[in-house]
C-alpha positions in Angstrom: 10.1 -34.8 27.2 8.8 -32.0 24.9 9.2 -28.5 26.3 6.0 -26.2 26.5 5.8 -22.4 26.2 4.9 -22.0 30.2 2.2 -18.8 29.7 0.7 -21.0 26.7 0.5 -24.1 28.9 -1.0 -21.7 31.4 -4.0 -19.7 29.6 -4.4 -23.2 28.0 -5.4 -24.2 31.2 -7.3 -21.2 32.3 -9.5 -21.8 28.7 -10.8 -24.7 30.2 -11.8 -24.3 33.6 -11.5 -20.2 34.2 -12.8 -18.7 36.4 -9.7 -20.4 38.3 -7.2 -19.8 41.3 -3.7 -20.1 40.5 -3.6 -22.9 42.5 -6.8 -24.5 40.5 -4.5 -24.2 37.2 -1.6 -26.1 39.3 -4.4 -28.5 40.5 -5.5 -29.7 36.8 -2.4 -29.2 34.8 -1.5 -32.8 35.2 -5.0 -34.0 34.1 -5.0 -31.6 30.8 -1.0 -31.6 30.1 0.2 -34.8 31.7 1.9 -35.5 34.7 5.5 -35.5 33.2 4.8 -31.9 31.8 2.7 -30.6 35.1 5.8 -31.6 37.3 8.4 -29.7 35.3 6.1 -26.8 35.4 5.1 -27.3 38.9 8.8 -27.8 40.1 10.4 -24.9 38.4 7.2 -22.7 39.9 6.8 -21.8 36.0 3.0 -21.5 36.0 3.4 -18.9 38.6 5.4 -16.7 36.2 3.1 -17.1 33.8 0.2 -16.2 36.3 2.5 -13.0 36.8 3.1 -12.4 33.1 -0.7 -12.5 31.9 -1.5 -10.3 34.6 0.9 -7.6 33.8 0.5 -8.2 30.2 -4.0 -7.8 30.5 -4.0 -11.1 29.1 -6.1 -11.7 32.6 -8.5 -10.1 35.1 -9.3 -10.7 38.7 -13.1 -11.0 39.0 -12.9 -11.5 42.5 -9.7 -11.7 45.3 -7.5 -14.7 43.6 -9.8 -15.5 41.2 -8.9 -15.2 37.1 -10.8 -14.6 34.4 -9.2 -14.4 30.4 -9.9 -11.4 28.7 -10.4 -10.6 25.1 -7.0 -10.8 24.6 -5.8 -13.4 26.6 -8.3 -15.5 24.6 -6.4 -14.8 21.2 -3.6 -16.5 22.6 -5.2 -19.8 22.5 -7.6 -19.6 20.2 -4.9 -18.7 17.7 -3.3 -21.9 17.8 -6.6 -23.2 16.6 -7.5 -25.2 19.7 -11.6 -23.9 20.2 -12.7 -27.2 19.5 -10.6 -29.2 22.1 -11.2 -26.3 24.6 -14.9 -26.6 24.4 -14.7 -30.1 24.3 -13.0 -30.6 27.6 -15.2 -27.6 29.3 -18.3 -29.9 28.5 -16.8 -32.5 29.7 -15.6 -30.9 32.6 -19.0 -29.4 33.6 -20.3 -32.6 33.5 -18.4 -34.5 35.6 -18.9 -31.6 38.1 -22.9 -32.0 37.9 -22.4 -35.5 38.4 -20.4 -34.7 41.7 -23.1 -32.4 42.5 -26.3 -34.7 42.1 
């Protein structure tokens, strides 16, 4: 199993479907990192110290009780791996799906 950097894996995450609940982020990590990765993050409770990390580091804001937003610099994080394209790609496809559900 290839190891992931556990605040990376987690903003990752955020990218695509922020605004987002820890437990969102816990929700969909198995559908955007695989289900191999999400349990070893899941049972080690490692996304939850990331959640603590970006918020003491400002790499997130609370927009409303719970809920978590990236800021400016959060963003860098990922975007400086050079992954805009697949992160916009999977928010499209993301909203999508959810107006289907909607309709």
């Amino acid at each position: 199993m290839k190891t992931i950097d556990p605040l990376f894996a987690y903003l990752s995450i955020l990218a695509v479907i922020q605004p987002a609940r820890i437990q969102d982020i816990e929700e969909f990590s198995s559908k955007l990192l695989g289900k191999e990765l999400s349990n070893w993050l899941s049972e080690n409770e490692k996304l939850r110290e990331a959640h603590l990390d970006a918020r003491e580091n400002g790499l997130v804001t609370a927009v409303r009780r719970g809920v978590y937003f990236m800021t400016p610099k959060g963003k860098q994080v990922v975007r400086r791996e050079g992954l805009e394209r697949s992160i916009d790609n999977r928010r499209l496809f993301l909203m999508k799906a959810q107006r289907r559900r909607y309709k």
